[in-house]
C-alpha positions as CSV (number, residue, x, y, z in Angstrom):
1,X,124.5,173.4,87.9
2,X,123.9,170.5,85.2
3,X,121.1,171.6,82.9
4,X,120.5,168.6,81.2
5,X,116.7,168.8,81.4
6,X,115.3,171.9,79.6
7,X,112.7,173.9,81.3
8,X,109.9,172.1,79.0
9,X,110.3,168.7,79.4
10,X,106.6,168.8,80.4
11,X,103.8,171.1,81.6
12,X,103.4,169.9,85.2
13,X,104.4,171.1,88.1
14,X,104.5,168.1,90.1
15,X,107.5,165.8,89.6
16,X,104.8,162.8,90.3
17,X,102.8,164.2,87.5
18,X,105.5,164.4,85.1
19,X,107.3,160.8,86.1
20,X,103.3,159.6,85.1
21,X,103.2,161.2,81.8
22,X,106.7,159.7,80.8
23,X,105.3,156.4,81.8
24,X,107.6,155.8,84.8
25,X,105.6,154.7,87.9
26,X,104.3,151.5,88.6
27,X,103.8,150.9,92.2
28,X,103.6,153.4,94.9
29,X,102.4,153.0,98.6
30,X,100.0,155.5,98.5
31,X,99.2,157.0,95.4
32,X,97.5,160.0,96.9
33,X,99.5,160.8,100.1
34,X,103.0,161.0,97.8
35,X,101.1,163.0,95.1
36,X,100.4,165.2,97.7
37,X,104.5,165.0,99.6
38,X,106.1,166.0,96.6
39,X,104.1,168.5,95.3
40,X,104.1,170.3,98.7
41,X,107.7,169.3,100.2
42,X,111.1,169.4,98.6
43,X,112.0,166.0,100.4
44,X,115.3,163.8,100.5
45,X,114.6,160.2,98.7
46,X,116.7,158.0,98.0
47,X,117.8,155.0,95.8
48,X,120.1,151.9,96.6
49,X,123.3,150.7,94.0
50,X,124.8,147.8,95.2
51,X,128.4,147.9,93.7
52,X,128.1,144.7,91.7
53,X,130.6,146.1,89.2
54,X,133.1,149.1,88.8
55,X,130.9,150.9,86.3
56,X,127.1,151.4,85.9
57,X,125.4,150.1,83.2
58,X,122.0,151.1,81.4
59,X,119.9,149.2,83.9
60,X,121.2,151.7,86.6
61,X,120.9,154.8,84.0
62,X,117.2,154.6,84.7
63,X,117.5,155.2,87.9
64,X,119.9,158.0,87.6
65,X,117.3,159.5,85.0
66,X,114.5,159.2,87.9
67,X,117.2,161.1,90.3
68,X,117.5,163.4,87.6
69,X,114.3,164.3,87.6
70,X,113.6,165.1,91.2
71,X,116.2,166.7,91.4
72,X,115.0,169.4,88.6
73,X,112.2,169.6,90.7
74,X,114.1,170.5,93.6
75,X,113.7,167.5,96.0
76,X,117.0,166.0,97.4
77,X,118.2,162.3,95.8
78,X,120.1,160.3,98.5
79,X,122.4,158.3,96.3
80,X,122.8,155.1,98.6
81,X,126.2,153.1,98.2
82,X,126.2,149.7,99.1
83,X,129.0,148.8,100.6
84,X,126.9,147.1,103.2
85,X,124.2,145.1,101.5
86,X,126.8,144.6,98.7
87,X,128.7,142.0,101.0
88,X,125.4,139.9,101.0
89,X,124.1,140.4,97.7
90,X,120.2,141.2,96.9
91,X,118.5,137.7,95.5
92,X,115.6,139.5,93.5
93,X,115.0,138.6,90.0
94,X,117.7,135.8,91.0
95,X,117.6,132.5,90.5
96,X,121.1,132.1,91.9
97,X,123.3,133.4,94.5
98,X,125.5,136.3,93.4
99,X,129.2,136.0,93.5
100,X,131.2,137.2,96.8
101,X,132.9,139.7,96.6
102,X,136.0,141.2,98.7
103,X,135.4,144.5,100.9
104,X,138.6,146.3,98.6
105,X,136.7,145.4,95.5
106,X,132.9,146.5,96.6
107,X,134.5,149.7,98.5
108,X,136.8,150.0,94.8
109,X,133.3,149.6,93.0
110,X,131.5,152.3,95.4
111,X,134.3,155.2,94.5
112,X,133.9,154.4,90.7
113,X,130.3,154.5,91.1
114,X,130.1,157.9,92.9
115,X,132.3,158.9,90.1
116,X,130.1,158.5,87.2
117,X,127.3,159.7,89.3
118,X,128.7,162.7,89.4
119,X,128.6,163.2,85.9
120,X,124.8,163.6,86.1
121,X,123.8,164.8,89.5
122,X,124.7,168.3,91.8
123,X,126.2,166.8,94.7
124,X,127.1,168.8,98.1
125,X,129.8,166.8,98.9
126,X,130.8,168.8,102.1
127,X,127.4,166.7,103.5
128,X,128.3,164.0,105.9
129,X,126.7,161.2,107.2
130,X,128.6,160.7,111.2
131,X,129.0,158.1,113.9
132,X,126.8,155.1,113.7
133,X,128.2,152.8,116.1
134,X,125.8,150.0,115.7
135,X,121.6,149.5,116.6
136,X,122.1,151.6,120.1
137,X,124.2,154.4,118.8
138,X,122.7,156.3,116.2
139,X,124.5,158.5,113.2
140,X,123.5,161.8,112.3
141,X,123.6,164.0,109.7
142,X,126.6,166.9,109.8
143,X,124.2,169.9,108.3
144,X,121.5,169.9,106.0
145,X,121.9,169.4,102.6
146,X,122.4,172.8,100.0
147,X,119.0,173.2,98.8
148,X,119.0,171.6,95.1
149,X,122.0,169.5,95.9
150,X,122.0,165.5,96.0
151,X,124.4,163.6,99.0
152,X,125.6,160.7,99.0
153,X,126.0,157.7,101.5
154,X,127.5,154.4,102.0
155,X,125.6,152.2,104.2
156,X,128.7,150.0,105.3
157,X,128.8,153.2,107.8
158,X,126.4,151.1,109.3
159,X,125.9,147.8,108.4
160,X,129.5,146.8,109.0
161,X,129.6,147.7,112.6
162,X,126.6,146.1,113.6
163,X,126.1,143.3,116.5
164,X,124.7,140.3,114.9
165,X,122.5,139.7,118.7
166,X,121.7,143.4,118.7
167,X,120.4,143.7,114.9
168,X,118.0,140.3,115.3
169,X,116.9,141.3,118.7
170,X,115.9,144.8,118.1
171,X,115.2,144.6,114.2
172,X,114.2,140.6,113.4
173,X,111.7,140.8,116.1
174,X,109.4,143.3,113.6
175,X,110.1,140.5,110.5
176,X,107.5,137.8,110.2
177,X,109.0,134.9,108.4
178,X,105.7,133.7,106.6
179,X,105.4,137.2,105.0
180,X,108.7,137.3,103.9
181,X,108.2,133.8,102.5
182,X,105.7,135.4,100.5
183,X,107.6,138.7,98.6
184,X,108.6,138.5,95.2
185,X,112.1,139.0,95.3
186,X,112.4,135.5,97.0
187,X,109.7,133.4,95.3
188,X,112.1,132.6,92.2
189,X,114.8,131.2,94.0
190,X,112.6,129.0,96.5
191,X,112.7,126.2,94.6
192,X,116.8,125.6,94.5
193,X,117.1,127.3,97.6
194,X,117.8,130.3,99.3
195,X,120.6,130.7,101.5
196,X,119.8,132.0,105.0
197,X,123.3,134.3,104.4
198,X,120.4,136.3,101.4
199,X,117.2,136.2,103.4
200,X,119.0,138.8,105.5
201,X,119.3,140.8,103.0
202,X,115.5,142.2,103.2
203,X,116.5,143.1,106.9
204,X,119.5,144.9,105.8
205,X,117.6,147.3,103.1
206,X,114.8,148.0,105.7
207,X,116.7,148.8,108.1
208,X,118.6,151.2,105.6
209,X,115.5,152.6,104.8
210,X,115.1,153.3,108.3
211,X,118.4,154.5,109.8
212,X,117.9,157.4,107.0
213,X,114.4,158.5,107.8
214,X,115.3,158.6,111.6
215,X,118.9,160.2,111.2
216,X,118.7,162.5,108.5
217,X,114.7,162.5,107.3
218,X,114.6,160.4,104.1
219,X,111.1,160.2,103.4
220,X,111.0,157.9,100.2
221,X,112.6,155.2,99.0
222,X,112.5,154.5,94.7
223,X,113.3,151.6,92.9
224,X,112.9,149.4,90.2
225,X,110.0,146.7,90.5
226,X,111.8,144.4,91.7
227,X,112.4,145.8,95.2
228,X,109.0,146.7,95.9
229,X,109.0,143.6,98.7
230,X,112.2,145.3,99.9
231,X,110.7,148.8,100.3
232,X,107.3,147.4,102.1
233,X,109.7,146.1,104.4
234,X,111.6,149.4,105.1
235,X,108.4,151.2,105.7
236,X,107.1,148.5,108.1
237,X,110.0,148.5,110.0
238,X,110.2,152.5,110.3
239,X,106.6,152.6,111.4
240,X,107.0,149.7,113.9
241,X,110.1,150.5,115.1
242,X,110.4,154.3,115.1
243,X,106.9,155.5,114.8
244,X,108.3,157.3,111.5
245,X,106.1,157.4,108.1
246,X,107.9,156.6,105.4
247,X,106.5,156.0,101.5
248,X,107.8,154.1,98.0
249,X,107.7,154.2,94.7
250,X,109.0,151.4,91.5
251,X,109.3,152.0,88.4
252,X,109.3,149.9,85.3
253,X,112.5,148.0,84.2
254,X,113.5,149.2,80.7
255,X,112.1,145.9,78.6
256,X,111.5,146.1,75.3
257,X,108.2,144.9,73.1
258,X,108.8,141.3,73.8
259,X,109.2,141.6,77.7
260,X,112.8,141.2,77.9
261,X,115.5,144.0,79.3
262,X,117.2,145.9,77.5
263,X,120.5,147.4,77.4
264,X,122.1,143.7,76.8
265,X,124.8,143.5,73.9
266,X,126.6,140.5,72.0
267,X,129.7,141.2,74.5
268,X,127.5,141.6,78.0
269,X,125.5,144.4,79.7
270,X,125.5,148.1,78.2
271,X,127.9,149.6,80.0
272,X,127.9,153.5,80.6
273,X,131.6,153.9,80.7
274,X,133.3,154.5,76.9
275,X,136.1,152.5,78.2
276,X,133.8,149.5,78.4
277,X,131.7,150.5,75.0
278,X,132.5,153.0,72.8
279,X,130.1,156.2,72.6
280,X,129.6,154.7,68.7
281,X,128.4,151.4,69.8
282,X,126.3,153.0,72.2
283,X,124.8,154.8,69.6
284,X,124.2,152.2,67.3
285,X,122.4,150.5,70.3
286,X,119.9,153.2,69.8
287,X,119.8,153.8,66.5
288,X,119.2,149.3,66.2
289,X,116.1,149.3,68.7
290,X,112.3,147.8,67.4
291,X,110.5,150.2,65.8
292,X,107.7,149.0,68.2
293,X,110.3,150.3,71.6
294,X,110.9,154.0,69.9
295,X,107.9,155.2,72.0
296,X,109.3,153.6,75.3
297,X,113.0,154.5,75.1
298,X,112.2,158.3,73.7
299,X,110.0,159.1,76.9
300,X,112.5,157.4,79.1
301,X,115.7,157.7,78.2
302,X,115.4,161.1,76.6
303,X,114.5,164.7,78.0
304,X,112.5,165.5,74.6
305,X,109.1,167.1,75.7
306,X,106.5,164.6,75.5
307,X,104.6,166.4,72.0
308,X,108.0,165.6,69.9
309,X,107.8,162.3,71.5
310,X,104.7,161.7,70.5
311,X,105.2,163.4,66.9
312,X,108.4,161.0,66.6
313,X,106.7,158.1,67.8
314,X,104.0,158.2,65.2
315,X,106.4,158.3,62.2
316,X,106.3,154.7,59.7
317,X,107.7,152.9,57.3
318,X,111.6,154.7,56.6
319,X,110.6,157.8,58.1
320,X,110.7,155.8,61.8
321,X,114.7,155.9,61.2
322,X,114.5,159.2,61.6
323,X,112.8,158.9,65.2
324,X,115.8,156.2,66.2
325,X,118.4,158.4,64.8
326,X,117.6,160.9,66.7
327,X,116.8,158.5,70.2
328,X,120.6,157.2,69.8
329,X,121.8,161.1,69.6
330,X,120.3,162.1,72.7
331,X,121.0,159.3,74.7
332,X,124.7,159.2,73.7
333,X,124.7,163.4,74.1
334,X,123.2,162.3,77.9
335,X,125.5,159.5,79.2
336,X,129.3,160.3,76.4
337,X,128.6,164.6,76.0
338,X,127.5,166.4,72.5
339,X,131.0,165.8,71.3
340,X,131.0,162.2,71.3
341,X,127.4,162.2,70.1
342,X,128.0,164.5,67.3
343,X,131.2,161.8,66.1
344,X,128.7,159.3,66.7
345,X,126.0,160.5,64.1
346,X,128.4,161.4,61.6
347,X,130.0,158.4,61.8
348,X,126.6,155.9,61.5
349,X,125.8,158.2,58.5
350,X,129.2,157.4,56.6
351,X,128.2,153.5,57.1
352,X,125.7,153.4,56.0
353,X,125.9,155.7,53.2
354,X,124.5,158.8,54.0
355,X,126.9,161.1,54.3
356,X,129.0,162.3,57.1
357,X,132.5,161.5,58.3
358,X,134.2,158.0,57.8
359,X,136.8,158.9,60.3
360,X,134.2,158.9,62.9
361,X,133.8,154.8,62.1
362,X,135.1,152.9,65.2
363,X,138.7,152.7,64.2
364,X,141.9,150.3,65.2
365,X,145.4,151.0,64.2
366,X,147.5,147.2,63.7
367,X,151.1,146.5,62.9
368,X,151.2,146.4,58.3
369,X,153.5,143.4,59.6
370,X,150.8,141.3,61.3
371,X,149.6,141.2,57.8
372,X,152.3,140.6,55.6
373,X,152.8,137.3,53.6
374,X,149.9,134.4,54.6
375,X,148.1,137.5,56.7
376,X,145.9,137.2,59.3
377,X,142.6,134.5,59.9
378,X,140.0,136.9,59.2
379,X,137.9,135.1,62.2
380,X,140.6,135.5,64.6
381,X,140.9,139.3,63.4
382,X,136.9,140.0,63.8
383,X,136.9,137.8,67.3
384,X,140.1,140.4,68.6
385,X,138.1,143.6,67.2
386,X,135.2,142.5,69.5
387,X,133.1,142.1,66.6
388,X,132.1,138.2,67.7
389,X,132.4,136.7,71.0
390,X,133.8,133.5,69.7
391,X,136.0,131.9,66.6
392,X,133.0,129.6,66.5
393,X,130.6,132.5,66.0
394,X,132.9,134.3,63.5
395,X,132.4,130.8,61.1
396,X,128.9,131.3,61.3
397,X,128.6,134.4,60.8
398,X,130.7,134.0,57.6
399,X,128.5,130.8,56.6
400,X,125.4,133.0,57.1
401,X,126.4,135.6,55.0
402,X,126.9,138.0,57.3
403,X,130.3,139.4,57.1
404,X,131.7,141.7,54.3
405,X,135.0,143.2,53.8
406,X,135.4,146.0,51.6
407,X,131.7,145.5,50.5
408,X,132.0,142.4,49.7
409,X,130.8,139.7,51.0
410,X,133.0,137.2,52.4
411,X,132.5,132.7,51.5
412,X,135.5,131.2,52.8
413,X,135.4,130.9,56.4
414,X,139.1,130.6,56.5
415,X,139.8,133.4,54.5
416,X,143.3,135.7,54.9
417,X,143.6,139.6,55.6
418,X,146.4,140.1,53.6
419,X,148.8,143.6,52.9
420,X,147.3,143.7,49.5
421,X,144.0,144.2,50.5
422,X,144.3,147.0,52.2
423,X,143.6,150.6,50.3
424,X,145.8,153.4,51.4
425,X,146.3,151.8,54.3
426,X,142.6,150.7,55.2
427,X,139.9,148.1,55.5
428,X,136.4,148.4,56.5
429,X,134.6,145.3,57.6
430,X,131.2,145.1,58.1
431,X,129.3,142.4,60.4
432,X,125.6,142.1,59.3
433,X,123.8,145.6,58.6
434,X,125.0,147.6,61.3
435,X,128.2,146.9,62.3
436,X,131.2,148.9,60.7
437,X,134.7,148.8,61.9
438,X,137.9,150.5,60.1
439,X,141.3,148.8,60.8
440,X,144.7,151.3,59.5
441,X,147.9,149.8,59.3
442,X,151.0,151.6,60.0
């Protein structure tokens, strides 16, 4: 069993109580009826991951933190692939249509995601979701999940089958066009235009919704606020349609003080995967946030009960470093393992002079030759280390002052990494106040 959530994470009982207290909820159908469901029922829930990429980023961590959660508290998370609704694309939060995708690369996307899943949920992976033929022919569960366990599902088992006639007739006839009109998923991209290919896409995720209360007894649906229109519409349609009950729940998007999400970098999103950012740059994500998002990211990224929150939230001036230091630890400890973490924080406190271990500095070995006579253009050599995006951002970076090798600053934008300037084999640069990387020449 993963024991990443300590027994005192909070003194509620009541998974609703304790996803309040960490700030969590936002929307729910009924407050009072779902209060009631999960403090009586271990149900099965579940939330939806279209496979827009082959690794999950921070946006989706939230999510998997939720699952978490429930999960501790004994309900069931239903971990819905979309190899379905990920043919279509969801045009919330949109304002243009996403890219197509082939079925090899969404079905490629789905195992990697179930992959990374499993780093932080129990699955029972015996569980089977079996035979949905289409509208008329129902699926149906193989057993019951293992008490404590979380399944998983791809709902191309049975959105790809489906009749086009079938799925309008007996599932379009419960939509009403001038409400959909209305939902906010679709009011931002009204005005360029939305493709009647995405306006089925509402249908699809209700109809997911309800082909998993009425074959295997889902009784919730979470998300993030953006899909509240999306889960109204499920638990219309399982009501109208199959006389079934269903509720919902969103959650806030991770923003920070200023409104905007979090979890983007110089290079693109914040990707969970260490192949795609390295457990040090995750950390120093952490360790770089506003002092006015300590508060936000400590109740909702970490597992600390909510008093040290509170206690670390409440530290100023310097002291508030201390809150962030240990916010990037226990995020990095969550998503790359205390090993990782552990090189992490040693790491940060070599650069930036506080003791701990220099070899724990991101680090890239190079050819002594690629420096030998005229060297190497130092903007080239940051842009290849990932350090800028561009040549054209490496010159300003050097104009502004914001580039050091060897601690010291660097003028000439067209300076040289030469042999000679290497010692015993090594050369740290430095981009502005928080970015170290070591380069050893052999």
């Amino acid at each position: 069993m993963k024991n990443f959530i300590p027994d005192n994470v909070s003194k509620y009982d009541n998974v609703y109580d304790v996803l309040k207290e960490r700030g969590f909820i936002e929307q729910v159908t009924d407050e009072q009826a779902v209060r009631e469901l999960l403090g009586k029922e271990k149900i099965k829930f579940y939330i939806g991951f279209d496979p827009t990429a082959d690794c999950l980023h921070v946006g989706h961590f939230m999510q998997v933190i939720i699952m978490m959660y429930m999960q501790k508290y004994g309900h069931t998370p239903v971990v819905l692939l979309g190899g379905g609704t990920g043919m279509v694309g969801d045009p919330s939060g949109r304002q243009d249509m996403r890219q197509m995708m082939t079925v090899e690369t969404i079905d490629n996307n789905c195992n990697a995601f179930k992959k990374l899943f499993d780093q932080f949920l129990d699955f029972d992976d015996e569980w089977k979701y079996e035979g949905n033929e289409g509208v008329y022919s129902p699926g149906h569960q193989n057993r019951d999940p293992i008490p404590g366990k979380a399944i998983s599902v791809n709902n191309a088992s049975w959105l790809r089958p489906l009749n086009y006639v079938e799925f309008v007739r007996e599932v379009g006839t419960h939509f009403n066009v001038n409400e959909m009109l209305r939902a906010e998923c679709f009011k931002q991209r009204m005005a360029d235009g939305l493709s009647f290919f995405e306006f089925n896409y509402m249908l699809m995720q209700g109809y997911d919704f309800t082909v998993m209360a009425r074959d295997f007894g889902v009784k919730m649906q979470f998300g993030g606020n953006d899909q509240w229109s999306n889960i109204l519409a499920g638990k219309r349609l399982s009501r109208k349609w199959c006389d079934i009950n269903v509720e919902g729940m969103t959650f806030a998007l991770l923003t920070n003080s200023e409104g905007q999400k979090m979890g983007k970098t110089m290079n693109g999103a914040l990707w969970l995967s260490a192949d795609r950012v390295s457990p040090y740059e995750f950390f120093q994500y952490w360790r770089n946030v506003a002092d006015a998002d300590v508060n936000k990211c400590l109740r909702m990224l970490t597992f600390l009960p909510m008093e040290e929150v509170k206690r670390l939230s409440s530290l100023e001036g310097a002291e508030i470093n201390e809150a962030k230091e240990i916010l990037a630890y226990e995020v990095t400890k969550l998503v790359h393992g205390q090993e990782e973490a552990e090189k992490a924080l040693e790491g940060a406190r070599a650069a930036f002079g506080g003791g701990g271990d220099a070899a724990n500095i991101p680090t890239t070995e190079m050819a002594a030759a690629a420096f030998e006579g005229e060297g190497k253009g130092l903007v080239s050599l940051i842009k290849e280390l990932g350090l800028v995006p561009s040549n054209g951002e490496g010159f300003r970076t050097i104009e502004q002052g914001g580039l050091s090798v060897n601690g010291e600053k660097v003028t000439n934008p067209k300076q040289n990494v030469t042999k000679d300037m290497f010692r015993d084999g090594e050369i740290l640069i430095q981009k502005g106040k928080k970015k170290f990387h070591k380069i050893v020449i052999k």
